[in-house]
C-alpha positions in Angstrom: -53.2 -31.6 1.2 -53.9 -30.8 -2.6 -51.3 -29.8 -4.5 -51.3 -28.2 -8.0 -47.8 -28.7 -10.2 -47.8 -26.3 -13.3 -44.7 -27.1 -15.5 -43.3 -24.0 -17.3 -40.4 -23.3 -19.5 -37.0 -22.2 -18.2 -37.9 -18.7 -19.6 -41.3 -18.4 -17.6 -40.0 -20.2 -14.7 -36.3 -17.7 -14.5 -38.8 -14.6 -14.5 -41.1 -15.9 -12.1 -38.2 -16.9 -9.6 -36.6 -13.3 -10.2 -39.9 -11.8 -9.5 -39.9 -10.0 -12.9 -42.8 -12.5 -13.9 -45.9 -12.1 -10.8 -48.7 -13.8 -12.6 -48.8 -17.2 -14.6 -51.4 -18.1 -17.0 -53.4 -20.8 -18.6 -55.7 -20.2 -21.5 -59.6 -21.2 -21.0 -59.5 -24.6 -22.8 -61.1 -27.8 -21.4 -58.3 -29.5 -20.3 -57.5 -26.8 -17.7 -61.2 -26.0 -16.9 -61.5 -29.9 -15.7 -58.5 -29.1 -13.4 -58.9 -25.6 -12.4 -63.0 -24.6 -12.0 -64.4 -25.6 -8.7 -61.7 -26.6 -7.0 -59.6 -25.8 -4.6 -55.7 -26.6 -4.2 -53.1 -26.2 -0.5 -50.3 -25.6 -2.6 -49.1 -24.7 -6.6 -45.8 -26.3 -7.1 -43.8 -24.4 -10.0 -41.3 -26.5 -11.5 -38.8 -25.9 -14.3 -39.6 -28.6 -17.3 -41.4 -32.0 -16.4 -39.6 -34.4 -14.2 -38.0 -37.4 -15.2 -39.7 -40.4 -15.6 -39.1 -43.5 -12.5 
């Protein structure tokens, strides 16, 4: 199973969770076209912040 974690802000991830927020974007810049374009994921995992390290 592939799995796709975006980390957002609390702001981004509240509205999303509340449903006032449907969509989330990334803008068109390398880094994101290496891990979006062509592939295909199972799952998007939204978390709130990044996870702490160990």
């Amino acid at each position: 199973m592939r799995k796709l974690t975006l980390s957002l802000k609390a702001e981004y991830f509240t509205a999303i969770r509340d449903g006032s927020k449907p969509e989330e974007f990334r803008l068109v810049t390398p880094y994101w076209q290496k891990r979006l374009e062509g592939r295909s994921y199972d799952v998007i995992e939204l978390t709130l912040g990044y996870p702490q390290p160990g």
